[in-house]
N, C-alpha and C positions, 0 to 999 in steps of 0.2 A: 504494500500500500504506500503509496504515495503522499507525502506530507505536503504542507506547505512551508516548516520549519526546516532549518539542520541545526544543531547545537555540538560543537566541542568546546572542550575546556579554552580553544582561542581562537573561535571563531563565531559567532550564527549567523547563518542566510535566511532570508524569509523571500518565496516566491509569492508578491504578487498578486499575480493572475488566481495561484489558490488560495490565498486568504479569506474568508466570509467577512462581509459588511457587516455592523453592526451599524442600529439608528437608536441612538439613547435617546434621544429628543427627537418629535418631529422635525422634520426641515434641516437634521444633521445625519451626514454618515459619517462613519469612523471605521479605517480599519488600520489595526495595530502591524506595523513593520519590526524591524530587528531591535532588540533589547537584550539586555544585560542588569544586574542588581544594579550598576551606576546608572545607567544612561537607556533612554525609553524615544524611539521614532512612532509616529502615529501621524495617517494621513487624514484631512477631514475633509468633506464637501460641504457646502451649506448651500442652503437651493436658497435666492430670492428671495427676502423679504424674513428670514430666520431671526431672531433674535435669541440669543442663547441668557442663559439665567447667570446674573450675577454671582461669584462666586470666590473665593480663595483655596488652595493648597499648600502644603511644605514646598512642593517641589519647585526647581527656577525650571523656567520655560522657556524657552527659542522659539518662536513663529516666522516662520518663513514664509511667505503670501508667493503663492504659485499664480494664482493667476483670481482675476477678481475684484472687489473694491468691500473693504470692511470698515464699518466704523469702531471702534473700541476706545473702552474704558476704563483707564486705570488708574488707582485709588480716584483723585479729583480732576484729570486729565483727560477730556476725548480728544481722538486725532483719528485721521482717517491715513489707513496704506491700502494699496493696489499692491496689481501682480509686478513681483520686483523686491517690493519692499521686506523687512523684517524687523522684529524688536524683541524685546528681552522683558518679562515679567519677571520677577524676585518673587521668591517664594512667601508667602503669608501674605501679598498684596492682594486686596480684591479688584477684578477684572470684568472685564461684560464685552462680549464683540455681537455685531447682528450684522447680517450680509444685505449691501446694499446692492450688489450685484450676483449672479451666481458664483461663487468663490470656491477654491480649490486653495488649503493652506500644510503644510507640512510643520508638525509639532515636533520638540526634542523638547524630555523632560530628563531633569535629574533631583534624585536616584528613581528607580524605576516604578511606573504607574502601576502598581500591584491591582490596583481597583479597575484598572483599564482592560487585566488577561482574564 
């Protein structure tokens, strides 16, 4: 059988094409890429008009905006990125982003989204 993972002690791949979507929220998909106990890739789409719920974590976050236009909120700061753009949340800030266009963003968390697998 065929995975979507591989794991050695110094490596993991994740294919892709076999992973399953997950939609926590309407108007959000998520599917989880290669991880390790430090470091967590996760890809997200937000279809048009999404707003996702305010929220915080431990973990610091890297948002890479693939393609798209988001507005986002963090602690008392909105600022808007497109495709191109990226920023840095700090872990324990509270965040809010809602898609002004269809968006496509690629997330890096550290240490790893255990809530996320």
């Amino acid at each position: 059988m065929e995975t979507s993972k591989q794991t050695t002690p110094d490596f993991s791949v994740v294919i892709g094409s076999k992973v399953k979507p997950s939609t926590p929220e309407p108007g959000l998909t998520r599917r989880v890429g290669a991880f390790n106990e430090k470091l967590f890739l996760v890809e997200h789409r937000m279809e048009k008009g999404w707003v996702g719920a305010r929220h915080s974590h431990p973990h610091e976050q890297v948002v890479y905006v693939v393609s798209g236009h988001l507005k986002v909120t963090c602690g008392d700061t909105t600022f808007e990125v497109r495709g191109g753009d990226s920023f840095v949340v700090k872990g324990g800030v509270e965040h809010q982003a809602s898609a002004l266009e269809e968006s496509l963003v690629i997330d890096i968390f550290t240490p790893c989204r255990n809530d996320y697998v």
